[in-house]
N, C-alpha and C positions, 0 to 999 in steps of 0.2 A: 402216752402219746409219743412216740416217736419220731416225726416228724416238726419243725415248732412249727407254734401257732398261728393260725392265720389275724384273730384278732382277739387281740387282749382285753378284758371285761374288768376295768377297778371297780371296783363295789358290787358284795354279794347280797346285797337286799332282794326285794322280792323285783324289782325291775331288773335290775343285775341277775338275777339268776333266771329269770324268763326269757330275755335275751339268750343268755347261751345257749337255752333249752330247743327255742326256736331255730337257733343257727346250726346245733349240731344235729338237730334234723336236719338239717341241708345240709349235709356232711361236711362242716365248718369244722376245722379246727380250734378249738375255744380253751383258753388259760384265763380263769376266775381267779381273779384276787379278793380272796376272803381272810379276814384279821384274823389274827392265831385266838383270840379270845375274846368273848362276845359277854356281855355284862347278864347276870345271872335275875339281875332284877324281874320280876312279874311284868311281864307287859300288858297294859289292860286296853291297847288301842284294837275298835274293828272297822275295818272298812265297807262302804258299799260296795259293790262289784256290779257293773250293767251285765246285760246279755253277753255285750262282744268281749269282756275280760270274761267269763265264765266259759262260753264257747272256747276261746282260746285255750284256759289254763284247764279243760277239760280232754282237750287233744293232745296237752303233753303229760298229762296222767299226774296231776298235780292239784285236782280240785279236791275239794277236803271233802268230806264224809256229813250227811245232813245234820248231823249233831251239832257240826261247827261253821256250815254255811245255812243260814235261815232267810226263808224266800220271805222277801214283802209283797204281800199281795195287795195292801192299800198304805196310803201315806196321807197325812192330814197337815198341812201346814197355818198355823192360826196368825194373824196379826194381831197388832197391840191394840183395838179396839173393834174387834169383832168379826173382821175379816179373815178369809177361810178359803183355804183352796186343799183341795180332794183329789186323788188319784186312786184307781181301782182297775188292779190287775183285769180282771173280766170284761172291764168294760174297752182295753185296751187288746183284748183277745190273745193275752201272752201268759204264762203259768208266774211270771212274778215283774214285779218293777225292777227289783234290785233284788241281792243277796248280802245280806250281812254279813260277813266272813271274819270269824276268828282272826288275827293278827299270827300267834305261835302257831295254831295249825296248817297253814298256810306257808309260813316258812319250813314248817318240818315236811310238807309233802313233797317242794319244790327242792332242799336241800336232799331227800331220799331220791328224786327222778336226775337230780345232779350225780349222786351218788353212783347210781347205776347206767351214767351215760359217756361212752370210750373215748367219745369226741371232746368232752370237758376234762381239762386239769385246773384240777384246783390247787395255788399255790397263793403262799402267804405275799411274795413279791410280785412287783409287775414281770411282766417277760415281752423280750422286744418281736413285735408284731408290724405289718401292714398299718391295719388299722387299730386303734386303742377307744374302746368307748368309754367315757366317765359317767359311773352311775352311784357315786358315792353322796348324791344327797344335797339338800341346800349348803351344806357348810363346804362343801367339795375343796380339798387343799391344793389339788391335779388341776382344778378350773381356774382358780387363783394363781398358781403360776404358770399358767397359760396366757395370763394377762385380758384373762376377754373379764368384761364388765359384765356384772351382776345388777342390774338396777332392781333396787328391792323399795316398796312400797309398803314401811310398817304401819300393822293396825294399832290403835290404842286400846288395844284388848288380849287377853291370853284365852287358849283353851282349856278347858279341863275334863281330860277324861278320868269314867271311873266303870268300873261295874255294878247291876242292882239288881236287887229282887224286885217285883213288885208283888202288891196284894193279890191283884187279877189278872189272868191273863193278857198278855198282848196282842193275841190273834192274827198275828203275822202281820201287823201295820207300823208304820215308823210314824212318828210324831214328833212334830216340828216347833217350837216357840219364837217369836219375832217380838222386841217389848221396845219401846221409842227411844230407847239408847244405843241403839244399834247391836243389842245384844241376841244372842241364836244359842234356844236349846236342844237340842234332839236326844230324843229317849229311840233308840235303835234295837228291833226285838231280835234274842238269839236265844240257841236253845230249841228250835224248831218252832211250828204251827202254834201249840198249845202251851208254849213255853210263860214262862212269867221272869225269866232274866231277861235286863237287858245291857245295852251299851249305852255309856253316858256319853257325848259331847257338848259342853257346853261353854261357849264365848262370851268371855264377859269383860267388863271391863278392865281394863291391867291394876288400877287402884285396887279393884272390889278384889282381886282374882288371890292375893297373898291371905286375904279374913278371911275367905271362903277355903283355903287350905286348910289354913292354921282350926277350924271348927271341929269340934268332935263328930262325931259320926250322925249324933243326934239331933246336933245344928245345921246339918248340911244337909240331913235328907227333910229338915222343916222346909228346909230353905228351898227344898225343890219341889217341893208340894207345895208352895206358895206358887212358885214359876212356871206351873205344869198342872196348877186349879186339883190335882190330884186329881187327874186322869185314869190314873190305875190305883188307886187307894194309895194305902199307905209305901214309900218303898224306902227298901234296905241298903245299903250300901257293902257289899260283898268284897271288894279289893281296895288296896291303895289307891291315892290318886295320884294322876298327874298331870304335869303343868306345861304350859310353853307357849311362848309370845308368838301373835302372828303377824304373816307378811302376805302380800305378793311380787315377784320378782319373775326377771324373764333375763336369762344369758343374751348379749347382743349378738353376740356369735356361738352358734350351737356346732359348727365343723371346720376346721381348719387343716395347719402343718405343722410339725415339731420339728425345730432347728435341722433335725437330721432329714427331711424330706418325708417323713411318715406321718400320717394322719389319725385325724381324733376326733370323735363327734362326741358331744353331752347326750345324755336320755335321763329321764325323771328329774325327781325336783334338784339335778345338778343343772337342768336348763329352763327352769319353771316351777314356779311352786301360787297357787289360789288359797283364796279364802277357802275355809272346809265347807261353809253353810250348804255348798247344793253336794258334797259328799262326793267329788269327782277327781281330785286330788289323785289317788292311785289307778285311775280308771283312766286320766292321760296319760302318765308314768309307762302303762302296757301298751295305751296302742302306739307310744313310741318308739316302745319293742317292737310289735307289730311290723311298724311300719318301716323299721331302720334293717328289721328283718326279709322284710318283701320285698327292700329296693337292692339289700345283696340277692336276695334268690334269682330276681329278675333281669340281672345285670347280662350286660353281655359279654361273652364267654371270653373275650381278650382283655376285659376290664381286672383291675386285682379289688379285691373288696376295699381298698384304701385309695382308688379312683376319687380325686374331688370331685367328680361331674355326677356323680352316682349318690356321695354325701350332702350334695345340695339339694339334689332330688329329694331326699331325704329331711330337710330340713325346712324348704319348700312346701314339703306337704304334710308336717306340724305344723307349724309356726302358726297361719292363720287360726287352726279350731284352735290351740293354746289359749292365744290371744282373744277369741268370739269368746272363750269360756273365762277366763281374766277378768276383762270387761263387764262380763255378767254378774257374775259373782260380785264384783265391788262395785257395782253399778247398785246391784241389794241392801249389803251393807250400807252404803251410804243411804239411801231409801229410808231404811229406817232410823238412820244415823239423826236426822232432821225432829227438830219439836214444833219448830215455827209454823203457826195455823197459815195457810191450810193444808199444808201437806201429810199431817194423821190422818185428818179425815181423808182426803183424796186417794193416798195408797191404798186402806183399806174398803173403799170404795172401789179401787181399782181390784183388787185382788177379788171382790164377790164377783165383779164386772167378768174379769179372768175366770173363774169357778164356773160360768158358765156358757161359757165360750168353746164349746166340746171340738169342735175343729183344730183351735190354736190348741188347745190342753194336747190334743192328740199328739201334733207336730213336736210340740216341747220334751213329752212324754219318752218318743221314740227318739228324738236327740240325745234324749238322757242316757237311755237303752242303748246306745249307740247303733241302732239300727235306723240305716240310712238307706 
């Protein structure tokens, strides 16, 4: 790139890198700062993906290969005494609810579409830009001394993922557990249609979450056949686990100025981070891309992409679903957080009430979807 850059990207994660992808489509000039060395460890996280991340990270030639994105065609989410809510692709008239996607395939397709695009420099330093976006993640050290506040809202719970075999297929359905401690397990299928791997998620209490580590393989897949009625028979545990405390948290300020008159907005969870239970975590993360992306293409043509009036636009039009999606999410957790009668009985009450409420399911459905 010979010319410098118009705006600077810290953090090459998979938000950080969708960003520049989208912007040097619009013939942005783009310097990614990615860490000289990245930890060699197994990573065994996958995420759901809606329609509008899939749609997206399929125009910049970055969606993985169906071995490593698996469509959900149905979802079953149970509560802690019998309560049950269903989703089914068909019946919503779209080819999947979600996509399970691979974690490492997903950064390898997006670092190779990085690789082969003239408008991205990738360097290990920042480089002085217009605008800087920060997309290095909840711990972000660029946010922090920016001085903007992090208000983080910790859960008394860790997650744990892991990978599994199971007995029986999974048939392309995701399955959900809700138990009156406010605990959330999700069995996530990957591997395709007829696959029998899946992806673990599971929330549990911060006490339980170090015994449940510390278990051999043999203790820990009793332990989920216990929490999961054995759904799919018996299942295996195929990778390491791992572990990490949760939050929600929201930057108070997501765009600002740097002492020298140049500007900076947050994107992903350096300006937000949810509960994982509805699996939407990286699905805001893009359309902040998306969206940080549309209001430079859109811009008017005397504006410089580091225009404050253009990053409020920008910030404007997160900030609320962020926050509708925040709310919801801990609004669940806490749900089921409660023992005190009557509110077991009443949630799952509510949640058959919900099950068959095909209008609202719809509306929910396609929020999920991000089709709006």
């Amino acid at each position: 790139m010979a010319l410098p850059p118009e705006v600077c990207i810290r953090g090459a994660g998979i938000v950080g890198r969708t960003l520049a992808l989208l912007l040097a489509r619009e013939r942005v000039r783009v310097a990614l700062v990615a860490p000289a060395t990245r930890s060699t460890q197994d990573d065994v996280r996958a995420y759901a993906l809606n329609t509008a991340s899939r749609t997206m990270l399929e125009s910049l030639r970055a969606w993985p290969d169906d071995a490593h994105a698996t469509a959900v065609r149905a979802m079953q989410v149970h509560g802690d005494d019998g309560g049950r809510v269903e989703f089914d692709a068909d019946r919503q008239k779209v080819d999947a609810l979600a996509w399970i996607v691979d974690v490492p395939a997903l950064e390898r397709q997006l670092a190779d579409a990085v690789r082969f695009q003239p408008m991205i420099e990738v360097r290990e330093a920042p480089a002085p830009a217009p605008l800087t976006v920060v997309c290095e993640g909840k711990g972000s050290a660029t946010r922090e001394g920016l001085g903007v506040r992090y208000d983080v809202t910790r859960y008394p719970q860790h997650a744990i993922a892991a990978r599994l075999e199971a007995e029986r297929p999974h048939d392309g359905m995701a399955r959900q557990w809700f138990n009156d401690k406010g605990e959330v397990l999700a069995l996530l299928p990957l591997g395709g249609a007829a696959g029998r791997q899946l992806a673990l998620v599971w929330s549990v209490d911060q006490f339980r979450a170090p015994d449940l580590m510390a278990q051999d393989a043999a203790q820990f897949t009793a332990a989920l056949g216990q929490a999961t009625h054995d759904a799919l028979g018996a299942l295996t545990l195929t990778s390491e686990r791992a572990a990490w405390p949760l939050q929600r948290a929201m930057a108070d300020r997501w765009t600002g100025a740097f002492p020298d008159g140049k500007s900076w907005a947050l994107a992903g969870d350096a300006a937000h981070t949810v509960h994982p239970l509805a699996g939407q975590g990286l699905n805001l993360g893009l359309a902040d891309a998306a969206a940080l992306a549309g209001v430079l293409k859109d811009r008017e043509y005397w504006r410089s992409v580091g225009d404050p009036r253009l990053l409020r636009r920008y910030e404007r039009a997160r900030r609320a679903d962020v926050l509708a999606m925040s709310l919801t999410t801990d609004g669940l957790q806490q749900l089921f957080s409660q023992t005190v009668d009557p509110i077991p009985a009443l949630r799952n009450w509510g949640m058959r009430g919900f099950n068959q409420a095909q209008p609202l399911k719809n509306w929910i459905a396609k929020q999920a979807m991000g089709l709006r």
